[in-house]
ZAMARGU-4260 file (C-alpha; in steps of 0.2 Angstrom, whole numbers, plus 5000, padded with zeros to 4 digits):
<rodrens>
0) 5046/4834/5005 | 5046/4822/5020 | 5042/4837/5031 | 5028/4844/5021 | 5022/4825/5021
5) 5022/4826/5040 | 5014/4841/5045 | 5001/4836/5034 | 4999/4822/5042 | 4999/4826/5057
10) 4986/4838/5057 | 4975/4824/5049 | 4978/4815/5067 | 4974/4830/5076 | 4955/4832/5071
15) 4943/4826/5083 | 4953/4825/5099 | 4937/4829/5107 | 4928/4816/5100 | 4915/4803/5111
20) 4921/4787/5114 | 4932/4778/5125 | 4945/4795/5132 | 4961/4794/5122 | 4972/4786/5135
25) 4961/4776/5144 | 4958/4762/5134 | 4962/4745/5141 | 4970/4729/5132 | 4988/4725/5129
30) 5000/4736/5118 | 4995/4737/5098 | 5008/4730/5087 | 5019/4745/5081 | 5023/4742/5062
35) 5003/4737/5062 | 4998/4753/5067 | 5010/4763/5058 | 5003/4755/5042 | 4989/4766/5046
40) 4996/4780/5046 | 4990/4794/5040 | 4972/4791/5043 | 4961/4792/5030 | 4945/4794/5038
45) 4938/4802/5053 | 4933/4786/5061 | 4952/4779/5057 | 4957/4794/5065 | 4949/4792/5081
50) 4953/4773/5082 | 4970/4777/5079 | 4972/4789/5091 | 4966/4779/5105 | 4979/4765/5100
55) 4992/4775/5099 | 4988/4780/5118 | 4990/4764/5122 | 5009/4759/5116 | 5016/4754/5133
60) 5037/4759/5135 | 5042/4747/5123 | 5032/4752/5109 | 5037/4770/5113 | 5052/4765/5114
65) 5054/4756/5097 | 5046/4771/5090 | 5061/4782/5095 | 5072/4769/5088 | 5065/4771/5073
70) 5074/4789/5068 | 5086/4790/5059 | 5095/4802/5048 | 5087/4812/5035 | 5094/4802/5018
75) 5098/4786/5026 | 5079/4779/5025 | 5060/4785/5028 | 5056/4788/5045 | 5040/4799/5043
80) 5028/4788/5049 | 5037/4784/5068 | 5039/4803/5067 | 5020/4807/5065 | 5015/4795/5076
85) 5030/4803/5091 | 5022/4819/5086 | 5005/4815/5088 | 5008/4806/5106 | 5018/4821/5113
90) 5003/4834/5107 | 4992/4822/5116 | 5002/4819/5132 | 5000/4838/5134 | 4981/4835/5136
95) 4973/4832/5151 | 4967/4816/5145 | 4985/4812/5141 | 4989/4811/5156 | 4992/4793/5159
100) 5004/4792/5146 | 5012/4808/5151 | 5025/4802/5163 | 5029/4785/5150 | 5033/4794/5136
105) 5045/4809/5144 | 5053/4793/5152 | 5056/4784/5138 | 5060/4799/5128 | 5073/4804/5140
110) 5081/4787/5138 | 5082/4787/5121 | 5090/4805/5124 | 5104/4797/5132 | 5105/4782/5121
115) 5116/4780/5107 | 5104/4790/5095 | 5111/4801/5083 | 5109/4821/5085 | 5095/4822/5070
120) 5085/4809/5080 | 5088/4817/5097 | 5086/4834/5091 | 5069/4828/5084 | 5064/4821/5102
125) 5068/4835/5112 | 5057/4846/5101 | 5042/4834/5107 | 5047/4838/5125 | 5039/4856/5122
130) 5023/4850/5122 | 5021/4840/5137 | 5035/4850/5148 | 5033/4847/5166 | 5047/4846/5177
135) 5050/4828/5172 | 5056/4835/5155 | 5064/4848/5161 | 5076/4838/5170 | 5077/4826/5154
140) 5082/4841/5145 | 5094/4847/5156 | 5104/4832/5153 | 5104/4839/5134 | 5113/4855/5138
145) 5130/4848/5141 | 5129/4837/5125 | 5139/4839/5109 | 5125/4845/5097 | 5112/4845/5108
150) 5112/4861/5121 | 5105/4876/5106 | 5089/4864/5105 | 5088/4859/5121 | 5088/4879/5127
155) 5075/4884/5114 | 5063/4869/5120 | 5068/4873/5140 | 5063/4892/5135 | 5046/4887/5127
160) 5041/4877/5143 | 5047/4890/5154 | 5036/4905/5142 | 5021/4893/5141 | 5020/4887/5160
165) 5027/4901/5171 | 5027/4890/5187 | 5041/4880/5180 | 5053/4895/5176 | 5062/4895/5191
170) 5065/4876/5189 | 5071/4879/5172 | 5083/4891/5176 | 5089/4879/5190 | 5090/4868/5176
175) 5104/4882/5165 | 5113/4886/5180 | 5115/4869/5185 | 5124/4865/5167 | 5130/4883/5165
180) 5150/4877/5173 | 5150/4860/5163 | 5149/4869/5147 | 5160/4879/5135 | 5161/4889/5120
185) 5145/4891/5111 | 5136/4882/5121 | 5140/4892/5137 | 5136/4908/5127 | 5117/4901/5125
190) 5113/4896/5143 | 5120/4913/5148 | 5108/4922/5134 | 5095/4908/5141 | 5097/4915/5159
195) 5096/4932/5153 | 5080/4928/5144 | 5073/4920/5162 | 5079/4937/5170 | 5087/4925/5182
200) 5095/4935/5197 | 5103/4921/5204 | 5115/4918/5190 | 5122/4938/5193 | 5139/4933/5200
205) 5141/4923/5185 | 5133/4936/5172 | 5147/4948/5179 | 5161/4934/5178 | 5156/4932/5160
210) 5157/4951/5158 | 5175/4949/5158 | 5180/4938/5146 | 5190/4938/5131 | 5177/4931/5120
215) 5167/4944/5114 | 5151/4933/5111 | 5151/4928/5126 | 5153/4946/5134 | 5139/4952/5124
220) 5128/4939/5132 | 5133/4944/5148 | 5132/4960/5145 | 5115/4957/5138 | 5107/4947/5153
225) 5115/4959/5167 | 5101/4972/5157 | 5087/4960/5163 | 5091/4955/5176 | 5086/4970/5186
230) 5101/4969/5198 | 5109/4985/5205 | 5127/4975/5204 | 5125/4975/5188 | 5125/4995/5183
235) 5142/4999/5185 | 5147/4985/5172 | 5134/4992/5162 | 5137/5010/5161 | 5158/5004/5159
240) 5152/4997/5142 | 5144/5014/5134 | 5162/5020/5134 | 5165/5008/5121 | 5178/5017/5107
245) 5167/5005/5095 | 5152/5016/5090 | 5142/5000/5088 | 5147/4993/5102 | 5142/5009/5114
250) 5126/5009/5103 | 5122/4993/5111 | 5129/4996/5128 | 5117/5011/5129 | 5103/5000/5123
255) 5107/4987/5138 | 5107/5000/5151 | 5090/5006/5146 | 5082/4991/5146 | 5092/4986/5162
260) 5085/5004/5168 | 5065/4996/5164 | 5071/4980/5171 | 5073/4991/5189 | 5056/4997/5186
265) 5051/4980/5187 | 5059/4975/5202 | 5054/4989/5214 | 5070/5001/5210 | 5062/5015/5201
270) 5075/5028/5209 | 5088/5019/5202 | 5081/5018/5186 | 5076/5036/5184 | 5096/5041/5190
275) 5102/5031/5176 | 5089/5039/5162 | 5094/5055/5167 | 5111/5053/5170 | 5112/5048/5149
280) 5098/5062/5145 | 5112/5075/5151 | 5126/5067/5145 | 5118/5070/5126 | 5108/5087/5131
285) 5122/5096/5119 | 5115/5089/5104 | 5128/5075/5104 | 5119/5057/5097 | 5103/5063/5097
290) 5094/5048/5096 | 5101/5043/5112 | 5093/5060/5122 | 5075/5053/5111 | 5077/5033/5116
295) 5083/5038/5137 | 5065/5050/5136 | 5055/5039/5130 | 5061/5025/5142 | 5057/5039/5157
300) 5042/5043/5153 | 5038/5022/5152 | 5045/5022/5169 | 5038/5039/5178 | 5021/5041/5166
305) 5015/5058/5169 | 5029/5063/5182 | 5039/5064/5168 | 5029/5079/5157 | 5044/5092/5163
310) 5058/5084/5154 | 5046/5079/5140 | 5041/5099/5140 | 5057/5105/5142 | 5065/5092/5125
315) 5048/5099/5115 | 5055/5118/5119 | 5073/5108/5110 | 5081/5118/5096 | 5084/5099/5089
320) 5068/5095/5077 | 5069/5076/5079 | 5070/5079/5097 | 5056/5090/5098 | 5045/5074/5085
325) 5050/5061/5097 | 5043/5072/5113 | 5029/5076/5106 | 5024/5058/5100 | 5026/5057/5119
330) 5017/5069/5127 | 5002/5065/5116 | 5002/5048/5125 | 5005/5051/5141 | 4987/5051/5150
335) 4983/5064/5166 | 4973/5080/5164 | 4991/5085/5172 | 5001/5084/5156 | 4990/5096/5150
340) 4989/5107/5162 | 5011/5108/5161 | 5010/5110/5143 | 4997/5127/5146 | 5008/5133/5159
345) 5024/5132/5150 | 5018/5140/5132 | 5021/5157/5138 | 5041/5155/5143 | 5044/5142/5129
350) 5053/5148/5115 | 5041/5150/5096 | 5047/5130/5090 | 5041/5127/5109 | 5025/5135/5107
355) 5020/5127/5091 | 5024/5111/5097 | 5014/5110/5114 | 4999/5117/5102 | 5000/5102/5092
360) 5001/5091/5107 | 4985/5098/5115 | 4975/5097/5098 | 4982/5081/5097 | 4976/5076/5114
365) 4962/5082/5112 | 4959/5090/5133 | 4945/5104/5129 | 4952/5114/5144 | 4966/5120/5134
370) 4957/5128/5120 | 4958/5146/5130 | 4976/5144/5128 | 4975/5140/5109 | 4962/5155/5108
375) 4974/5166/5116 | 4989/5158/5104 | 4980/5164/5091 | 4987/5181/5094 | 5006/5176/5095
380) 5017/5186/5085 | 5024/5171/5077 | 5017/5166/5060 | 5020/5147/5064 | 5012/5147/5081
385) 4997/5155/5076 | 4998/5142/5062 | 4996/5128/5077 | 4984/5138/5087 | 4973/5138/5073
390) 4972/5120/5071 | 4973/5117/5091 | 4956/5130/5092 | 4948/5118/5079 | 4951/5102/5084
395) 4947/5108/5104 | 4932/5121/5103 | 4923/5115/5088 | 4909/5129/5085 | 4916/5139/5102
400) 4931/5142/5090 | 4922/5149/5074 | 4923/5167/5080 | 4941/5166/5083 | 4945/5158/5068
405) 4936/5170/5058 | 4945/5184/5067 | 4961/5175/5060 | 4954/5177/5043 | 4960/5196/5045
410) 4978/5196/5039 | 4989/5197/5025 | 4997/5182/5028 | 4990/5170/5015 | 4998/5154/5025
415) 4988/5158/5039 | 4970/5161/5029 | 4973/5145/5023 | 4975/5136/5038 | 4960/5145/5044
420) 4951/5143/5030 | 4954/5123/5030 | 4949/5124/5048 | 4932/5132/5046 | 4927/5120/5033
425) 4930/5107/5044 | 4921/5112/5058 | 4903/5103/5057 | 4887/5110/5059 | 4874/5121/5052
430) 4874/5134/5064 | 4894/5138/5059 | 4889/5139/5040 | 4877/5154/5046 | 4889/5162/5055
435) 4901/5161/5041 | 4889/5167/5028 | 4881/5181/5038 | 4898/5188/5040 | 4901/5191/5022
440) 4889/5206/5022 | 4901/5215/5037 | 4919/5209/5030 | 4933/5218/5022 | 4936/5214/5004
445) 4948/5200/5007 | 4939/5191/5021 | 4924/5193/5009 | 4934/5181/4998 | 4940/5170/5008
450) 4923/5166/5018 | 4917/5165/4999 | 4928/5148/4997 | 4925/5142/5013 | 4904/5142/5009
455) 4912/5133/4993 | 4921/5122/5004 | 4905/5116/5015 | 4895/5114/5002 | 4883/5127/5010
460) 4871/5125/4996 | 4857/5134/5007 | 4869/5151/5007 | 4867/5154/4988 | 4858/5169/4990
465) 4873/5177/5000 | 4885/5168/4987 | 4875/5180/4971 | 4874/5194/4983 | 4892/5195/4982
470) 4893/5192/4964 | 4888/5210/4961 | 4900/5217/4975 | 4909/5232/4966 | 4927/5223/4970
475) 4931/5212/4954 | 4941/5201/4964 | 4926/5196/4975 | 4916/5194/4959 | 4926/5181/4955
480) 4927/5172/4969 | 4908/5173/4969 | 4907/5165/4954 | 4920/5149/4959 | 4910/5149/4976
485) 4894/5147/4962 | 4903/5134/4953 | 4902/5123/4967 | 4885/5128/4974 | 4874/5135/4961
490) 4859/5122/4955 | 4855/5117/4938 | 4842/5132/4938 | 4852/5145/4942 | 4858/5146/4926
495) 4849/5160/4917 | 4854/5170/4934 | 4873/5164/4928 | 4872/5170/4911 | 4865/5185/4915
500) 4879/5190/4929 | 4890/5185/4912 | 4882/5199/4901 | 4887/5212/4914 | 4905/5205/4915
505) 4917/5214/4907 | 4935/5206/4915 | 4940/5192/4905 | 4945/5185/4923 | 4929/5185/4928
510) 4922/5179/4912 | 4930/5165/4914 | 4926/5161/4931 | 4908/5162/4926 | 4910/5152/4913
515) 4918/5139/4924 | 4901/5142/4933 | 4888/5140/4920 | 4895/5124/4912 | 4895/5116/4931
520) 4877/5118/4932 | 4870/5113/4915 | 4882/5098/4921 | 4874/5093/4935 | 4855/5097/4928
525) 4844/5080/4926 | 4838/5085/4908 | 4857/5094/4900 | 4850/5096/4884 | 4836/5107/4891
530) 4848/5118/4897 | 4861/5119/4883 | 4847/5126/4873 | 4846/5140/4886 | 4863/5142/4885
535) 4861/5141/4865 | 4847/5153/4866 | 4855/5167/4878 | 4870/5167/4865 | 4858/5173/4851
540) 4863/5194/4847 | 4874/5195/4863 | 4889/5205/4858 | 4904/5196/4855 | 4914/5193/4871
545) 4898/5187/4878 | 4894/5175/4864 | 4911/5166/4863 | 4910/5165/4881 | 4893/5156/4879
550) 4902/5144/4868 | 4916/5141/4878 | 4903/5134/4890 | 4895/5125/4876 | 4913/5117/4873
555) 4914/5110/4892 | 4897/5101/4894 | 4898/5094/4876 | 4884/5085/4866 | 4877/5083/4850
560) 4868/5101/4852 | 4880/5109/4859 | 4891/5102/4845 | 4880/5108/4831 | 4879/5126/4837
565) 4897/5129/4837 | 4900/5121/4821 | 4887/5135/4815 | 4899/5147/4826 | 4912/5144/4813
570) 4904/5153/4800 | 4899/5165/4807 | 4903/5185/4800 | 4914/5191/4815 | 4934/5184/4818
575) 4932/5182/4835 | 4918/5171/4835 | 4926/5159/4823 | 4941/5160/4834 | 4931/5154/4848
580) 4923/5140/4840 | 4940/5133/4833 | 4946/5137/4852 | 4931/5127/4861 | 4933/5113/4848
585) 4950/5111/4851 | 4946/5108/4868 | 4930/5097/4866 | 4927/5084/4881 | 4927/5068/4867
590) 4931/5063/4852 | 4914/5068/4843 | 4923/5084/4836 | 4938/5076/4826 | 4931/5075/4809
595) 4925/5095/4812 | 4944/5099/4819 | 4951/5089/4803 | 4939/5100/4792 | 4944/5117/4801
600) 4964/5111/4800 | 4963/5107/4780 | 4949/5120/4774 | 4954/5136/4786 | 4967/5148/4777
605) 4972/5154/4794 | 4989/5146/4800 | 4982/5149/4816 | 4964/5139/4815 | 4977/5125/4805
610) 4988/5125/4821 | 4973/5125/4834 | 4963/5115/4827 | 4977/5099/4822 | 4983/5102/4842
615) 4965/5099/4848 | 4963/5084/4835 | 4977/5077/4839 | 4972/5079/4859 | 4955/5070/4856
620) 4961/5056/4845 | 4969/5051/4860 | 4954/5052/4870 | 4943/5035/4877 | 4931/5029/4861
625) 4926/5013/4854 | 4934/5015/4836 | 4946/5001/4830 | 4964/5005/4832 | 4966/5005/4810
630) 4953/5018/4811 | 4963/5028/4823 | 4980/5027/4813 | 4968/5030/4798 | 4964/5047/4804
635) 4982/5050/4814 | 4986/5051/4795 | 4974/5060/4788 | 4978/5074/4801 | 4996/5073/4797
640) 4991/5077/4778 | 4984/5093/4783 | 4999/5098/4795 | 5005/5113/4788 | 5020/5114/4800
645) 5034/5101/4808 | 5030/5104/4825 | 5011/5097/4822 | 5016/5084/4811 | 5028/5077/4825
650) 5013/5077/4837 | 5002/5066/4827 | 5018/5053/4824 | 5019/5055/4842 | 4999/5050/4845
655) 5002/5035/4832 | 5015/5028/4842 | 5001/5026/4855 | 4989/5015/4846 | 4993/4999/4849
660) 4990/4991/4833 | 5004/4985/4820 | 4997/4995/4805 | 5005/5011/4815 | 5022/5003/4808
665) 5017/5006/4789 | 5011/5023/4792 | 5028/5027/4803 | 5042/5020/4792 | 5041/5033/4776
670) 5046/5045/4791 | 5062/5039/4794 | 5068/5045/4778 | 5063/5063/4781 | 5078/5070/4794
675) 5066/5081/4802 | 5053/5070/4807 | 5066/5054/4809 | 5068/5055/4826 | 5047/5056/4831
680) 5046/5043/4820 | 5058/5032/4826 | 5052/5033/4845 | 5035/5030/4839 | 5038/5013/4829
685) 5048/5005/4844 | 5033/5010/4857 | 5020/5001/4845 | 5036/4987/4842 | 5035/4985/4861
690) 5017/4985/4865 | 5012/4971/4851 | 5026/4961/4848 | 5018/4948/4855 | 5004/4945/4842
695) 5012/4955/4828 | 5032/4950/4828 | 5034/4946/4811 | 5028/4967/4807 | 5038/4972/4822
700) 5054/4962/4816 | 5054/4972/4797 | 5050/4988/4806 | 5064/4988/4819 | 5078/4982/4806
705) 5071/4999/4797 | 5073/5006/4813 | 5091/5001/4817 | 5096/5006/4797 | 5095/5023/4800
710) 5104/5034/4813 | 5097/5035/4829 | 5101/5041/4847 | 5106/5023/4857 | 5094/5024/4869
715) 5081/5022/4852 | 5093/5008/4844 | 5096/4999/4864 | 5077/4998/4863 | 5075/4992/4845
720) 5090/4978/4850 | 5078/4973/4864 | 5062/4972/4853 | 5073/4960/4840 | 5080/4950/4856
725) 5060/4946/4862 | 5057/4942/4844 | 5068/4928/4843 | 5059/4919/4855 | 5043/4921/4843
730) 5051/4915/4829 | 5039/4900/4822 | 5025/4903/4832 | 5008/4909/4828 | 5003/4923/4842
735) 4993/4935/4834 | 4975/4926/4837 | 4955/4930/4837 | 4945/4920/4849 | 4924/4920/4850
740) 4916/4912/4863 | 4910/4903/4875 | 4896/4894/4865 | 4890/4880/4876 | 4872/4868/4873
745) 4863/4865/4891 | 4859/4847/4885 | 4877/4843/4883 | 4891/4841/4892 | 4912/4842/4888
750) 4918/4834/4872 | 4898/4828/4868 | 4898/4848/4860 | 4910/4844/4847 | 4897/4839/4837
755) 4887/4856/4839 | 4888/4869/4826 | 4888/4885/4834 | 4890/4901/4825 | 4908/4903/4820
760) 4905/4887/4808 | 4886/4890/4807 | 4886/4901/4788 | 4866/4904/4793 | 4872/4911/4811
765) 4874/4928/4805 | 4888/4942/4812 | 4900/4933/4824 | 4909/4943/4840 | 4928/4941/4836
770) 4939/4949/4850 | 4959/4948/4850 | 4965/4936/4862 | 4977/4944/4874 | 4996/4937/4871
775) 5004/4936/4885 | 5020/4930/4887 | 5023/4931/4904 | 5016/4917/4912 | 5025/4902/4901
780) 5028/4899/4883 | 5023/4913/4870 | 5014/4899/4859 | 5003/4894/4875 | 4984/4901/4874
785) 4974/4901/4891 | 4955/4899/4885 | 4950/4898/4903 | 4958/4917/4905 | 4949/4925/4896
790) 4930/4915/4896 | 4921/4908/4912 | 4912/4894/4914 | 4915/4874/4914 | 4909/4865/4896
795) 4910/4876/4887 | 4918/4879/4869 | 4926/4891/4860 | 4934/4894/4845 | 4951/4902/4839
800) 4955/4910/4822 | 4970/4917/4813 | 4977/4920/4797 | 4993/4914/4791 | 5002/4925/4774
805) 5013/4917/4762 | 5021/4927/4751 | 5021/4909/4739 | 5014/4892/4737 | 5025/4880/4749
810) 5025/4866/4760 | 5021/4870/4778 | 5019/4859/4794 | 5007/4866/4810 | 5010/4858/4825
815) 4997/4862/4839 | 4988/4852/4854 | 4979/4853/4869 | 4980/4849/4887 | 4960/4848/4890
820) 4947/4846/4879
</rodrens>
């Protein structure tokens, strides 16, 4: 708490350090009284800020002094306030205008750093050292680190001075070395890992000294600043430690000697550095510790850049996959029109894994001089480096690539049309969708349909023409891919050219793919009707497969029309047509066509239509539609009523068990006592149990006690347990509520609207909007209800409403309050 306190605080003292006025620090006039000021603390204005800033600039010694004698431990008393004002002083003896206090404060915090303090106190003031840290501090802190407690606090704030001000790091790692032989123990390991840190070469001798000692922690240390350091005296210690028997410890001996290879780099030694890499690249070429052979690459190619594309190429021709991944993340970085001219001139020699790799590379790098060698790899005799070439020729020649690709077309390989396809449908440009649509008239039968789907695929809605050419090509199967080409492309008045290509269908394939076709374009027509009573007019006298095609399309768009004709279908003289119609209802886009699928399920003497048409009913009671959830068990019921067989029955429970109303339970529960439908039944009752417990638990409670009476599988009982267990934290509360609302007078104002009758208690205000208040007990007690959740607005009013059922006339208490209005 005291540190929130404080940081708050202190920030309040750090606004306006740039304000005008007398310079913080410069201020004349004797000391200010301490405990005066620090009654002042925190500021409470901007102008007490700035006046207490410039006091505080004036403390002389003393009053620093007394400040820092102020600490004490946390628990033993409140010193927030002489910490704040510490705080404040070192952030400002930081500034240039701080510089006259500067050298008085690090004074007088060094004293006090080796006074009689305790550690809290001191710990505390060598944390304020990191702002101003000059020299002076340095050397104060110094002292620190061969004092019990005091040397980890004393590194990290000598570390932060040294990272901020890189002029002083040589006089802070005179500073380590200086108390690195008066030290033991822990506090040895951290100035050896604090000289590492520095990359301090003078300390080498005793890095390698430490190297050997029995304590491991300070080994590692060692170990780890001999890395850094960038010494060559240091290598054979390193390269001893990846011998480790200790597989962790010789994952982190090969870790150092990577970074002690970079740290070579740095310091001129780049031979070194590339021996090293290369020696641990061949000691692990067999596969061995892959991750090693990945980690040593990518630390030569940091070290050698483009000089290093030959080892990269040769690990992307690897028979190791994760090998290969990590070179090829690597040669897609390294920048040089060289790199690419390596990769081109190994892909001939390199092995088909190879191959497809530097492909991706060069799509991936983008270098438009290696498309010839894509072209050209388009002709490999391996399926997977043509797969690469292909996206390679894309990426790099754009348009220059088209012929090619569409070359690559010309195979019985569907992998490969794919990728071809894909990559022509992402090439930009009008000029390439030309070219691809003139060469339909010239293709073989299956490059006619694949360039068909790529047109579909760019959207070539000016290549229609073309597209309805080939939808009378004499091959069936280009037909039909004519026709998912004209699905995509055809417009809204294309559809009498549609149903006419459907009159001369006779393949229920391609039927269907028109169909698909016909329904898409009355779809995307401004004025639908209009063109559902074309499609309504073209199905009068067509013969049969024609007509209940037509009203399969009818089925797909929907409406009230569309609707109306094939509920005139299904009287019509001829099976098949009826068929259809029950067919397209079942599979009507909304709900609108329930109460005809519930009429063809009860009136139709065909098992089948009763079967088809309950399936369908059941699929669109479970549509999106603003009827109340009773209404939707209402006709859940009246469906089952009808079923004729089990297995439609058991769907319908199923689809009652997803209205999330309690009423579901009171159809669901005469179902457990029937041993065919017990288990539907039961599944259903505990997913509505679950979903409104919280509004409707005294139902939910009766329902699952019915539930857990009969025999059902555990994971059905395990559930109900848990309904009941939720339940008992109901018990006595009222959750199930309506709330209308907000209501609120523009001439009044919080609890002056008490007095206003708005509707709910106004009988002349007509139809009121009750809507169920959304219990959630999530977010606190399940009695609690949120007004401001659920309506927006400040004065406002609203109003709750429930009922409460008892079975006979008794006493009863209600207990309720408020926290607001």
């Amino acid at each position: 708490m005291l540190a929130g306190l404080a940081v708050t605080c202190i920030a309040v003292l750090a606004v306006g350090c740039a304000s005008t006025g007398t310079p913080f620090g410069l201020a004349g006039g004797p000391s200010p009284d301490v405990p005066a000021l620090l009654e002042r603390i925190p500021a409470q204005t901007a102008l007490d800020t700035s006046a207490l800033k410039r006091d505080l600039a004036r403390l002389d010694a003393d009053a620093i002094r007394s400040l820092c004698y102020m600490l004490v431990d946390p628990g033993t008393g409140d010193d927030t306030k002489p910490r704040m004002a510490l705080h404040a002083l070192a952030i400002h003896a930081a500034t240039r205008e701080g510089r006259a206090v500067r050298r008085r404060f690090i004074d007088v915090v060094g004293e006090a750093l080796d006074s009689e303090l305790t550690v809290s106190a001191k710990v505390f003031l060598i944390e304020q050292l990191e702002f101003p840290g000059t020299d002076r501090a340095a050397a104060s802190l110094g002292r620190c680190l061969t004092a019990d407690g005091l040397c980890a606090p004393a590194a990290r704030t000598l570390l932060t001075i040294a990272a901020a001000h890189s002029a002083r790091v040589q006089r802070v790692s005179t500073v380590f070395r200086e108390a690195l032989p008066k030290t033991t123990g822990l506090d040895r390991v951290t100035i050896v890992s604090a000289l590492g840190v520095l990359g301090d070469r003078k300390s080498v001798p005793a890095f390698l000294q430490a190297a050997k000692s029995d304590d491991p922690m300070l080994r590692r240390a060692a170990l780890d600043a001999l890395a850094r350091c960038g010494d060559p005296a240091a290598r054979q210690v390193l390269v001893e430690a990846t011998r480790a028997t200790s597989l962790v410890e010789r994952s982190q001996a090969i870790d150092r000697l990577l970074t002690f290879a970079l740290s070579l780099d740095e310091h001129r030694k780049q031979a070194d550095a590339v021996s090293i890499i290369r020696k641990l690249i061949a000691e692990h070429e067999d596969g061995h510790a892959v991750h090693v052979h990945c980690a040593a690459l990518e630390t030569l190619a940091t070290v050698l850049g483009d000089r290093a594309i030959d080892d990269v190429i040769a690990a992307l021709d690897s028979d190791s996959l994760e090998l290969r991944a990590a070179a090829a993340k690597l040669a897609a970085t390294i920048p040089g029109r060289a790199v690419t001219r390596s990769l081109i001139a190994r892909l001939d020699t390199a092995t088909p894994a190879g191959r497809a790799g530097m492909l991706g590379v060069l799509s991936v790098r983008g270098d438009q001089s290696a498309l010839p060698a894509a072209l050209a790899a388009l002709k490999d005799e391996d399926p997977d480096v043509r797969l690469a070439a292909i996206d390679a020729a894309s990426k790099l020649g754009q348009t220059r690539a088209v012929d090619a690709l569409l070359t690559a077309l010309d195979t019985d390989v569907e992998e490969q049309r794919q990728a071809a396809r894909d990559a022509l449908c992402g090439i930009s440009g009008g000029q390439v969708t030309k070219t691809v649509a003139a060469a339909i008239r010239k293709a073989p039968t299956h490059m006619k349909i694949d360039l068909l789907m790529v047109l579909a695929g760019r959207a070539a809605l000016g290549e229609t023409g073309i597209v309805f050419a080939a939808s009378r090509d004499a091959d069936e199967a280009v037909r039909i891919a004519a026709a998912g080409a004209l699905e995509m492309l055809a417009a809204p008045n294309s559809t009498p050219a549609l149903i006419a290509l459907l009159t001369e269908a006779d393949a229920e394939d391609e039927r269907e793919a028109l169909v698909s076709a016909i329904a898409a374009t009355v779809k995307r027509a401004a004025d639908v009707p209009a063109l559902v009573a074309t499609v309504i007019a073209a199905a009068d006298g067509q013969p049969t497969p024609t007509f209940c095609c037509l009203l399969r399309v009818l089925g797909r768009v929907g409406g009230d029309e569309a609707l109306a004709e094939v509920r005139t279908a299904l009287a019509d003289d001829r099976a098949e047509a009826v068929e259809a119609a029950v067919r397209t209802l079942a599979e009507w886009p909304d709900a609108s066509a329930a109460d005809d699928l519930l009429a063809v399920a009860r009136d139709s003497a065909e098992l089948t239509h009763n079967v088809l048409a309950l399936r369908g009913y059941a699929r669109v009671l479970g549509l999106a539609s603003d009827r109340d959830a009773a209404t939707t068990v209402k006709m859940h019921v009246a469906g089952i009523d009808v079923a004729r067989r089990p297995e439609e029955t058991k769907l319908l429970l199923a689809g009652v068990g997803g209205v999330k109303d309690g009423a579901a339970l009171a159809v669901l529960d005469p179902r457990l006592d029937d041993e065919a439908l017990r288990g539907e039944a039961a599944v259903a009752m505990v997913g509505v149990a679950e979903a409104v417990v919280g509004k409707d638990w005294p139902r939910c409670e009766a329902a699952m006690a019915r539930v857990l009476a009969t025999e059902v599988p555990d994971d059905i009982r395990d559930r109900a347990l848990a309904v009941l267990d939720k339940i008992a934290t109901y018990d006595g509360h009222i959750t199930d509520w309506l709330v209308s609302g907000p209501y609120t007078d523009g001439k009044k104002t919080g609890s002056q609207m008490f007095g206003v009758a708005f509707p709910p208690e106004d009988p002349k205000a007509g139809e009121v909007e009750w809507r169920p208040y959304p219990m959630d007990d999530s977010s606190g007690p399940v009695w609690r209800i949120d007004l401001g959740a659920v309506m927006e607005g400040a004065d406002v009013v609203a109003y709750l409403r429930t009922r409460v059922f008892s079975p006979a006339s008794q006493p009863a208490v209600l207990e309720l309050g408020s926290d607001d209005g």
